[in-house]
Kinemage of the C-alpha trace (Angstrom):
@kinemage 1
@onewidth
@group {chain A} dominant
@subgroup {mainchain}
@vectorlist {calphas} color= white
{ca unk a 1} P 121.514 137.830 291.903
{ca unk a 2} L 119.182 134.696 292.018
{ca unk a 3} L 115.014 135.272 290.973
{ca unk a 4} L 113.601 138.767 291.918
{ca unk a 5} L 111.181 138.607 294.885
{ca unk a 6} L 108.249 140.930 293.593
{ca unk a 7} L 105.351 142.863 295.266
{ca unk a 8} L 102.394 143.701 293.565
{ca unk a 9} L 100.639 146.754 294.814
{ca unk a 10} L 96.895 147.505 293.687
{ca unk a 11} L 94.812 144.558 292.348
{ca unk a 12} L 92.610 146.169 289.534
{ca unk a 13} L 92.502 145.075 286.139
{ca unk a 14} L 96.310 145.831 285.596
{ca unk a 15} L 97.442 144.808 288.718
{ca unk a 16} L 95.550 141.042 288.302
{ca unk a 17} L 97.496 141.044 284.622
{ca unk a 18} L 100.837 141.304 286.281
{ca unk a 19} L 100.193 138.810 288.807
{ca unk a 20} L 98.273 136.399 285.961
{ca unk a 21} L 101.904 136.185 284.087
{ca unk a 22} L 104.137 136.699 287.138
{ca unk a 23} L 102.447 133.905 288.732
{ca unk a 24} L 102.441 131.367 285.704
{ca unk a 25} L 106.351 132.001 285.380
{ca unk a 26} L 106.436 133.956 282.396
{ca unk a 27} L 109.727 136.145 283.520
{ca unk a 28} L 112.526 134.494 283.559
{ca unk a 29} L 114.277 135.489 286.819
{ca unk a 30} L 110.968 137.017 288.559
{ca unk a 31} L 109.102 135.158 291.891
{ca unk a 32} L 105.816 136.465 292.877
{ca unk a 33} L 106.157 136.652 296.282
{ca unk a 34} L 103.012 139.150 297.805
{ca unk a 35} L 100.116 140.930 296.678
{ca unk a 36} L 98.610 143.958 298.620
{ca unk a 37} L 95.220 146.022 298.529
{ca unk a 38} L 93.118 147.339 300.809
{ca unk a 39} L 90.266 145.494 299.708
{ca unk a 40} L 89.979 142.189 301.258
{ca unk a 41} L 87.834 140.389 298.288
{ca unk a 42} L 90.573 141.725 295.468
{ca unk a 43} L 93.202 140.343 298.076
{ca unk a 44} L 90.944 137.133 298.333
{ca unk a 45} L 90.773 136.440 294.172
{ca unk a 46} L 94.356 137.144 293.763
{ca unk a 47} L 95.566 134.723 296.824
{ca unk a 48} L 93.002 131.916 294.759
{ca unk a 49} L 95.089 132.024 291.431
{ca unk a 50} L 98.524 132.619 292.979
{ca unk a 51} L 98.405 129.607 295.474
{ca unk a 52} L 100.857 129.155 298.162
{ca unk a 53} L 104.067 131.510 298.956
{ca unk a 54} L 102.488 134.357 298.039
{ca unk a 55} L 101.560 136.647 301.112
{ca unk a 56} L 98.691 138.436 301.253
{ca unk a 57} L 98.691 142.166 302.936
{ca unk a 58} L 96.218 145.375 303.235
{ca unk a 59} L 98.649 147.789 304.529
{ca unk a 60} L 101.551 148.777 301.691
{ca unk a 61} L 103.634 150.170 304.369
{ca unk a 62} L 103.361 146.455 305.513
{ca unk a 63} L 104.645 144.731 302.667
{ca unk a 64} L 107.673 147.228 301.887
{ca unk a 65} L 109.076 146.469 305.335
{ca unk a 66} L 108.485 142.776 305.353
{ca unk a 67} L 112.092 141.817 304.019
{ca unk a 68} L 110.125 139.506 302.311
{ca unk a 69} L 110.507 141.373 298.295
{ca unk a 70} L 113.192 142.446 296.232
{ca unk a 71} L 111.231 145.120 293.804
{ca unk a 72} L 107.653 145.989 293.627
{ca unk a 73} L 105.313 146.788 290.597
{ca unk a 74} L 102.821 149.944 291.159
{ca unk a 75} L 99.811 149.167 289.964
{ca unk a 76} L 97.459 151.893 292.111
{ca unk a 77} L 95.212 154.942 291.709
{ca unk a 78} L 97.308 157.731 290.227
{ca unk a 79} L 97.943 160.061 293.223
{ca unk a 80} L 99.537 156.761 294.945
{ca unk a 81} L 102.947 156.183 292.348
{ca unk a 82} L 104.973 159.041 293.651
{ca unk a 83} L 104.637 158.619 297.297
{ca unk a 84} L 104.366 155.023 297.150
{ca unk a 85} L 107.659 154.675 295.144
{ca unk a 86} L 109.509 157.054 297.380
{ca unk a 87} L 108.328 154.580 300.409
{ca unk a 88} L 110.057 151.704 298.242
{ca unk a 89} L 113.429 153.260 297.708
{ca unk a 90} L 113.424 153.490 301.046
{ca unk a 91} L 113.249 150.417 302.044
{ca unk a 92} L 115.769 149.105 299.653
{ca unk a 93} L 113.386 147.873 297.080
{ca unk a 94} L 113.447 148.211 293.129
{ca unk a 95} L 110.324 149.653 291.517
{ca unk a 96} L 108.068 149.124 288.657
{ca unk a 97} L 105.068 152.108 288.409
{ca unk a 98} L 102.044 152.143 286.053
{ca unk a 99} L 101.652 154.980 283.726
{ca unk a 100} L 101.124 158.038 284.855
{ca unk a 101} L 104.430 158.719 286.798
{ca unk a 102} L 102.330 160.667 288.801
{ca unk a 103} L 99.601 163.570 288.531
{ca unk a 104} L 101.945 166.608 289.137
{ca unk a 105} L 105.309 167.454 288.000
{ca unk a 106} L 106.595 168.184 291.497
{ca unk a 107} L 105.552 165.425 293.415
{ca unk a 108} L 107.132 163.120 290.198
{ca unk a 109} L 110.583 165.203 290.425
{ca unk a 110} L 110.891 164.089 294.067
{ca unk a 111} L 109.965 160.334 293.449
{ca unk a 112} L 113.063 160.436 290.556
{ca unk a 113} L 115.032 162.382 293.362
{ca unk a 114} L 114.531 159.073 295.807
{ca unk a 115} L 115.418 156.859 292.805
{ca unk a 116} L 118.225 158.865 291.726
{ca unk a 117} L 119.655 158.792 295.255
{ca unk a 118} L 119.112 154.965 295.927
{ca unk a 119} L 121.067 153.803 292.721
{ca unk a 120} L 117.844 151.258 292.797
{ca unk a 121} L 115.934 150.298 289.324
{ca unk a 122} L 113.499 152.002 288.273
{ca unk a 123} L 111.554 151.439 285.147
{ca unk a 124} L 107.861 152.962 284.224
{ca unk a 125} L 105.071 150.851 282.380
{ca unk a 126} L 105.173 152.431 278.873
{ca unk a 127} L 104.789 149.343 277.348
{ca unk a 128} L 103.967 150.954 274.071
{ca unk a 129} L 107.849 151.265 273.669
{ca unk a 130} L 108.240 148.034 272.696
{ca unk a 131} L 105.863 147.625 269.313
{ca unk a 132} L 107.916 147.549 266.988
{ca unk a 133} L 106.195 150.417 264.663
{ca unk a 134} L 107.309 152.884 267.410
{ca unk a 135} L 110.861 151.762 267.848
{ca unk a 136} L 111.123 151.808 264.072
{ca unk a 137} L 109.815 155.272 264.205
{ca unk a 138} L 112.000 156.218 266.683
{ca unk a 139} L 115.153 154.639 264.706
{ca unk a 140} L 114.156 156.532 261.448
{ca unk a 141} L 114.090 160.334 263.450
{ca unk a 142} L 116.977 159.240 265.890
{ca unk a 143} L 119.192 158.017 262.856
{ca unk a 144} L 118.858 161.792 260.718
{ca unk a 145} L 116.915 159.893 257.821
{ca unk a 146} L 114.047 162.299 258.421
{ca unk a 147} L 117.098 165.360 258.464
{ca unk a 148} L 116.174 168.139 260.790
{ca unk a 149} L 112.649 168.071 262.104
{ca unk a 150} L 110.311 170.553 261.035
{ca unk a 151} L 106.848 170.016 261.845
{ca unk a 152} L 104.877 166.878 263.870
{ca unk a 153} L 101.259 166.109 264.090
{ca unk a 154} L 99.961 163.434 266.656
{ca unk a 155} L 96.306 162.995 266.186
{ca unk a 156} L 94.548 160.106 268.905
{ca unk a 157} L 91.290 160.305 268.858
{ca unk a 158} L 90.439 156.389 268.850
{ca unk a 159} L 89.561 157.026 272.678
{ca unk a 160} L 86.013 157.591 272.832
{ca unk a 161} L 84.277 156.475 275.892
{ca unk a 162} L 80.355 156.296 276.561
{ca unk a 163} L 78.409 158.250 279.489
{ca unk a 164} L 78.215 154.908 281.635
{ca unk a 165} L 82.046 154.722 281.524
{ca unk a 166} L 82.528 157.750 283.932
{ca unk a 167} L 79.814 156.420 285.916
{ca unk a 168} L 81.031 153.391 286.773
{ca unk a 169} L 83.062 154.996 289.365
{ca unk a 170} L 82.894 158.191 291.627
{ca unk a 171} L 86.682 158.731 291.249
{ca unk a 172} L 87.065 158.489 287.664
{ca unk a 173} L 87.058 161.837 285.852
{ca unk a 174} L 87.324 164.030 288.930
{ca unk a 175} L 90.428 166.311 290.291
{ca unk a 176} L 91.015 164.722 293.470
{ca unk a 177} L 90.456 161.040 291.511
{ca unk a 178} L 92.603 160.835 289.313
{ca unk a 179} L 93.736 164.579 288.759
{ca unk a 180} L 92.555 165.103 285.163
{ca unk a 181} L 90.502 163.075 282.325
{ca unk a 182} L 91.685 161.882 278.645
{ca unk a 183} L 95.645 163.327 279.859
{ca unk a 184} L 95.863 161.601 282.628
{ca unk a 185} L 93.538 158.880 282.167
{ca unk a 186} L 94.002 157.655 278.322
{ca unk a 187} L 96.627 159.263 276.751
{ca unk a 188} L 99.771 158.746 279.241
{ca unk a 189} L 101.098 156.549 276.396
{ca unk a 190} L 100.503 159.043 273.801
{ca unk a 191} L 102.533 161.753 275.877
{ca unk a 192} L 105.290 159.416 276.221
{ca unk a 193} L 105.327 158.469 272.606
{ca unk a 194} L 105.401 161.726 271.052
{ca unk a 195} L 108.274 162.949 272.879
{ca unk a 196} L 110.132 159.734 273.023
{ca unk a 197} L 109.735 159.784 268.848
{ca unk a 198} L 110.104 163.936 268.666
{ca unk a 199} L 111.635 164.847 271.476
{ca unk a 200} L 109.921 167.714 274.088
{ca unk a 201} L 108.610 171.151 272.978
{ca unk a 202} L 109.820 174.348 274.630
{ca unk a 203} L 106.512 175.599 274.759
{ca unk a 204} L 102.640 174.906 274.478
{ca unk a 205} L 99.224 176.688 273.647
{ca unk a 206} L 96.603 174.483 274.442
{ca unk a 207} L 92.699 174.959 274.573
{ca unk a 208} L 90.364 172.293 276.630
{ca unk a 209} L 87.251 171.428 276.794
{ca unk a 210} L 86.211 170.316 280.155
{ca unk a 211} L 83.372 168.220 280.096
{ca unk a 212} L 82.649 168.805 276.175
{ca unk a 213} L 80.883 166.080 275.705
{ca unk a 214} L 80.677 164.194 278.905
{ca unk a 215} L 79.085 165.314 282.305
{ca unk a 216} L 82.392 165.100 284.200
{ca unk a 217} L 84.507 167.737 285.336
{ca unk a 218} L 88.299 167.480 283.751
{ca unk a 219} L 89.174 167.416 279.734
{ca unk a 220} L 88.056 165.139 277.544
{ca unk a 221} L 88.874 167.239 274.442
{ca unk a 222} L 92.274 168.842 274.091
{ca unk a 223} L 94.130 170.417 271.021
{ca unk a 224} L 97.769 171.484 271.623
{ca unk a 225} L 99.886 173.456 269.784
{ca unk a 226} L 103.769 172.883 270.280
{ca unk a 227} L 107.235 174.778 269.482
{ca unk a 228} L 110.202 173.139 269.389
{ca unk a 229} L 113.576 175.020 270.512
{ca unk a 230} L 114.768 174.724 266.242
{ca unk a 231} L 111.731 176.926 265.342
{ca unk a 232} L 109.839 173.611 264.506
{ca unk a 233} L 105.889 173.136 265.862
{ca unk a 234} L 103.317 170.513 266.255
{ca unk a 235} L 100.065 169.648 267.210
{ca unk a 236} L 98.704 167.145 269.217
{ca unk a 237} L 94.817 166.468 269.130
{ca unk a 238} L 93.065 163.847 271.527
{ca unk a 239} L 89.400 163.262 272.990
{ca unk a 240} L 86.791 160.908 274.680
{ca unk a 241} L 84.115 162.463 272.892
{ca unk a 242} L 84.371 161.691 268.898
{ca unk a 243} L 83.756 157.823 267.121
{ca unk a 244} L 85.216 156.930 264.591
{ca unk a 245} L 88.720 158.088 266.324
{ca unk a 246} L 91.564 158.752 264.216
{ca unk a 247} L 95.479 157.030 265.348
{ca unk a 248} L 97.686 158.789 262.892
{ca unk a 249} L 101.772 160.245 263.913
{ca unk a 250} L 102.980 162.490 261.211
{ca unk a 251} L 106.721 163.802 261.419
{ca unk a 252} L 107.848 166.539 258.365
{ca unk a 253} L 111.915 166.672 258.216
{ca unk a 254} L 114.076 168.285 255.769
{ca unk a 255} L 114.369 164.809 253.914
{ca unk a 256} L 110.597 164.179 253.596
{ca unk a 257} L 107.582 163.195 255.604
{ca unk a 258} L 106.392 159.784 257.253
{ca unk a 259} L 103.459 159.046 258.187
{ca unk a 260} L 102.367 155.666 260.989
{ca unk a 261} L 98.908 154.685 260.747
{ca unk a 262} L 96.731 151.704 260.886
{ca unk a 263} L 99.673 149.509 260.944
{ca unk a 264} L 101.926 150.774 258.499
{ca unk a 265} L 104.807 153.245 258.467
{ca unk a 266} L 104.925 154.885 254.816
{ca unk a 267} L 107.846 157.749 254.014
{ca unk a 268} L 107.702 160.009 251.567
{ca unk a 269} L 111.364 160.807 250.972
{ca unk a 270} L 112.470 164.010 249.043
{ca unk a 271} L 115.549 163.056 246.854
{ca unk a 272} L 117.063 166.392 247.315
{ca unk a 273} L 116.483 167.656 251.398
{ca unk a 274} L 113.764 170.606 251.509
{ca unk a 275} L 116.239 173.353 252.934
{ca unk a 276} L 119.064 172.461 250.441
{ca unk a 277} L 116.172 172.880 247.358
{ca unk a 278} L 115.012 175.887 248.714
{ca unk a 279} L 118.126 177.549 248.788
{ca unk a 280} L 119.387 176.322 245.513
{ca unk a 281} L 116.094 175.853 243.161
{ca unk a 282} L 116.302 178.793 240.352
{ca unk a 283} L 113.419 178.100 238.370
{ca unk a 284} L 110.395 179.438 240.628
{ca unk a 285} L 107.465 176.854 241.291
{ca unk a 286} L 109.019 173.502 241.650
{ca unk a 287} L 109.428 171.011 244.666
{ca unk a 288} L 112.030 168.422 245.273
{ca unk a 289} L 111.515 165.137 243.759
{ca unk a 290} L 109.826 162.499 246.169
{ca unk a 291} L 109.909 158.685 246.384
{ca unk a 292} L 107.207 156.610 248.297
{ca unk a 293} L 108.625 154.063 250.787
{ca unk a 294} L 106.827 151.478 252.709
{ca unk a 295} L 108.806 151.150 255.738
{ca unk a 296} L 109.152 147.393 256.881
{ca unk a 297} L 109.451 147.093 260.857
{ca unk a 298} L 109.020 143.474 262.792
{ca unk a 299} L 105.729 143.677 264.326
{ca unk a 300} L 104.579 142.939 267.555
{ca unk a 301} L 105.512 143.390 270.501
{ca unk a 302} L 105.995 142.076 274.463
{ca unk a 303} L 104.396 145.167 275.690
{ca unk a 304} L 103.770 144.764 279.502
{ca unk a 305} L 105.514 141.062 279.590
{ca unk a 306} L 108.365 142.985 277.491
{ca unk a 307} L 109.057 146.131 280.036
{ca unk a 308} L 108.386 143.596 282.749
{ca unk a 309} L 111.009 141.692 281.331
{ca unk a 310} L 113.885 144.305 280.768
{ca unk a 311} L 112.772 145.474 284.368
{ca unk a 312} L 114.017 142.423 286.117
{ca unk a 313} L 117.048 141.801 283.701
{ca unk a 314} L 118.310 145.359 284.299
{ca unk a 315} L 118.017 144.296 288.430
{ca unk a 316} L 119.825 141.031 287.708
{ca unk a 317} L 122.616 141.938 285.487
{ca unk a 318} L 122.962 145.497 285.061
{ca unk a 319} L 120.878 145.854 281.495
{ca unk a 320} L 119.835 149.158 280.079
{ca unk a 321} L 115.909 150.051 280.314
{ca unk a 322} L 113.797 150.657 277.853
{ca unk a 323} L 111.371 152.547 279.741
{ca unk a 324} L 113.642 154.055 282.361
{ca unk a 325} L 111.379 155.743 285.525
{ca unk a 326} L 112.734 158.877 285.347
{ca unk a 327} L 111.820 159.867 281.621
{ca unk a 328} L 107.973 159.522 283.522
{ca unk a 329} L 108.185 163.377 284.226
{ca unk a 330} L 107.952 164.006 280.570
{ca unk a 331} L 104.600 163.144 279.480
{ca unk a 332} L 103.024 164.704 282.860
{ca unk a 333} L 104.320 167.856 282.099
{ca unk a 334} L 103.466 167.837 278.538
{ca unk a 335} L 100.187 167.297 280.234
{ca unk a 336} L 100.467 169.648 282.751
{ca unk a 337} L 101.585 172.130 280.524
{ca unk a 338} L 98.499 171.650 278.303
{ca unk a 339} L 96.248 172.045 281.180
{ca unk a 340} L 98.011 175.436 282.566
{ca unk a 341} L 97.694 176.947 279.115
{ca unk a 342} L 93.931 176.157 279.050
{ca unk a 343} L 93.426 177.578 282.793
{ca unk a 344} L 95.309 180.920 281.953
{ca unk a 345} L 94.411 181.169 278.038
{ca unk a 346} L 98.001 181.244 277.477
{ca unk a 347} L 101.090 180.148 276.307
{ca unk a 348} L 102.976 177.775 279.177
{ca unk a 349} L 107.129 177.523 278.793
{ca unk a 350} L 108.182 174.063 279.682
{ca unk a 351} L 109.631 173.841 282.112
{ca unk a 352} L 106.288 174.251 283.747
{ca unk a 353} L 105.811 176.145 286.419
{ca unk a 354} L 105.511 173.435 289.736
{ca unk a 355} L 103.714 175.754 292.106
{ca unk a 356} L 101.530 177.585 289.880
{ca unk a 357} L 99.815 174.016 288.240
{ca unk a 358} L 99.692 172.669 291.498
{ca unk a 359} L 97.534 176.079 292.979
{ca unk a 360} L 95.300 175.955 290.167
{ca unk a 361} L 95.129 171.902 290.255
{ca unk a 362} L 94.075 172.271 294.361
{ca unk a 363} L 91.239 175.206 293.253
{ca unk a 364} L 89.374 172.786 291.422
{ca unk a 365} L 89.507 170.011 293.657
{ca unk a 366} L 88.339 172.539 295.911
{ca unk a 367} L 85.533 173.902 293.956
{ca unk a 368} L 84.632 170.471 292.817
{ca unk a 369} L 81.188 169.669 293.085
{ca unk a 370} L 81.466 165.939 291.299
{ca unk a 371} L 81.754 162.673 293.613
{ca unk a 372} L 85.093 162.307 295.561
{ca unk a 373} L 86.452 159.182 296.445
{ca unk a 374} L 89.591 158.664 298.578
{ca unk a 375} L 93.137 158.883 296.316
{ca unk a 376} L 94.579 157.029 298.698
{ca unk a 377} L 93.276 153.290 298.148
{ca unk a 378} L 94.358 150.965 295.656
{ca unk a 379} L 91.710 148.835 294.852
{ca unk a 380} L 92.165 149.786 291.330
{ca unk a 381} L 94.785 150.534 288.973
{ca unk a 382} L 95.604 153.037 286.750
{ca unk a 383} L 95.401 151.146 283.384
{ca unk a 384} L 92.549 149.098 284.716
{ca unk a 385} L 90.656 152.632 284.568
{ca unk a 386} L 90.970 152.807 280.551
């Protein structure tokens, strides 16, 4: 096909860095064609630095029927991705949706239901795919260097966020907001990486702290324990609430360990695998011999640009994603499922249960005594609330 007509819905801080490098021609193959919020000022900046032929609308429903776009990027409030992108099959168009896929597992499994059915492309904004530490990572486990995995260890605690943060807005940190706190808010990346790297856990044991150290309502301390469906476990550690933060991925194998952190992959590689030594080893203490590797990866990465990118050559000629929409539903369930666990003080088998998170997620937007705010605007996005 000739250039991709795109839409941009939701014009906070993410949504104004999509139209910044759709505008100056930055994708090959991509024309920014509209822009849409429902606040007329956002709507006025954004028509001032994309000039003329780019519409201008308040309504979404508006845009999506105007004939006048090909795809559209998501760039709104949470709540808004599933039932916006479900609107967008719909009417024929090709979507792009900011991190979170969406708050809830079941309202996500019926927005990758409309994309299934529509045979229409749809990519999600996990733009941390494309550094090239985490590809590399990825390589190593997916290749068998590693062996069989035995044990994982995600620790992202680099997140901290100050008092005046949550009060900037009377949606952020709230249930009916944005639907949880460091999960939802921060750590959507996080989710995605660890089981894009380790693949998903069968089941989780997680313990919250809701409002720990912040006077909000949802978690902005979590520790989760995982177990794998080989017998292997990990752990995965996150908060708002602790400075100096620690960014450190640690994946044990048969072969060895390696460990990414501040910039550099390093793999400790056991010469003879652990399970084969085990078995075999006759003399009583002893462990396999171990060489120290500094794994070289290309750095960088296009990050948004990148996914961007791979979104409108997959449209154009058929390309495999690297962030492909439906693999969304992961990380929200691993989040989900953490959130469950704390709720019931228990362990929560993944699959989650659909209807039970989403009773317990409606009590406490019930019961909520924090500031509401509409869900359904999009005056800002989802990454803009970092």
């Amino acid at each position: 096909m000739d250039g991709v007509r795109i839409g941009v819905i939701g014009l906070g801080n993410m949504g104004n860095f999509h139209i910044e490098y759709l505008a100056g021609n930055e994708i090959p193959g991509a024309e920014l064609k509209a822009v849409c919020d429902v606040d007329p000022d956002q709507l006025a900046r954004a028509k001032s630095r994309t000039g003329d032929g780019v519409e201008a609308y308040r309504d979404a429903d508006e845009l999506l029927r105007s004939n006048g776009i090909d795809a559209v990027i998501i760039a709104t409030p949470h709540y808004d991705h599933p039932p916006l992108a479900i609107k967008a099959f719909g009417h024929g168009l090709h979507v792009l949706c900011e991190k979170p896929a969406g708050v809830y597992t079941g309202q996500v499994r019926e927005m990758n239901a409309a994309a299934e059915k529509s045979s229409l492309v749809f990519g999600l904004m996990f733009n941390q795919r494309t550094l090239g530490e985490h590809r590399k990572l990825k390589e190593l486990v997916d290749s068998g260097e590693l062996g069989e995995l035995r044990r994982t260890n995600y620790i992202i605690t680099n997140w901290f966020r100050a008092q005046s943060y949550y009060d900037s807005g009377g949606w952020r940190a709230t249930w009916a907001g944005e639907g949880g706190g460091v999960l939802a808010n921060q750590c959507p990346h996080n989710l995605d990486l660890w089981q894009w790297i380790c693949g998903m856990p069968v089941r989780i044991r997680a313990f919250c702290g809701f409002g720990k150290y912040h006077d909000i309502e949802v978690e902005d301390d979590v520790t989760a324990y995982a177990e794998y469906e080989n017998g292997a476990t990990g752990v995965f550690i996150t908060t708002t609430g602790e400075s100096p933060g620690t960014n450190r991925m640690e994946i044990t194998g048969d072969n060895g360990k390696v460990v990414m952190e501040e910039g550099r992959i390093t793999f400790w590689r056991n010469r003879t695998p652990m399970n084969v030594f085990n078995r075999e080893w006759k003399g009583g203490f002893g462990s396999p011999e171990t060489w120290k590797c500094e794994i070289p990866f290309r750095g960088g990465g296009e990050e948004h640009r990148g996914i961007t990118r791979d979104w409108v050559g997959a449209i154009r000629e058929g390309t495999p994603l690297i962030a492909p929409g439906v693999e969304g539903i992961r990380g929200v369930e691993l989040a989900n499922a953490m959130l469950l666990s704390a709720w019931t003080d228990g362990l929560v088998d993944i699959p989650v249960d659909e209807n039970l998170y989403y009773e317990k997620l409606q009590e406490r937007i019930r019961s909520s005594t924090m500031r509401k705010e509409g869900t359904g605007g999009a005056t800002l996005s989802v990454e803009g609330t970092f």
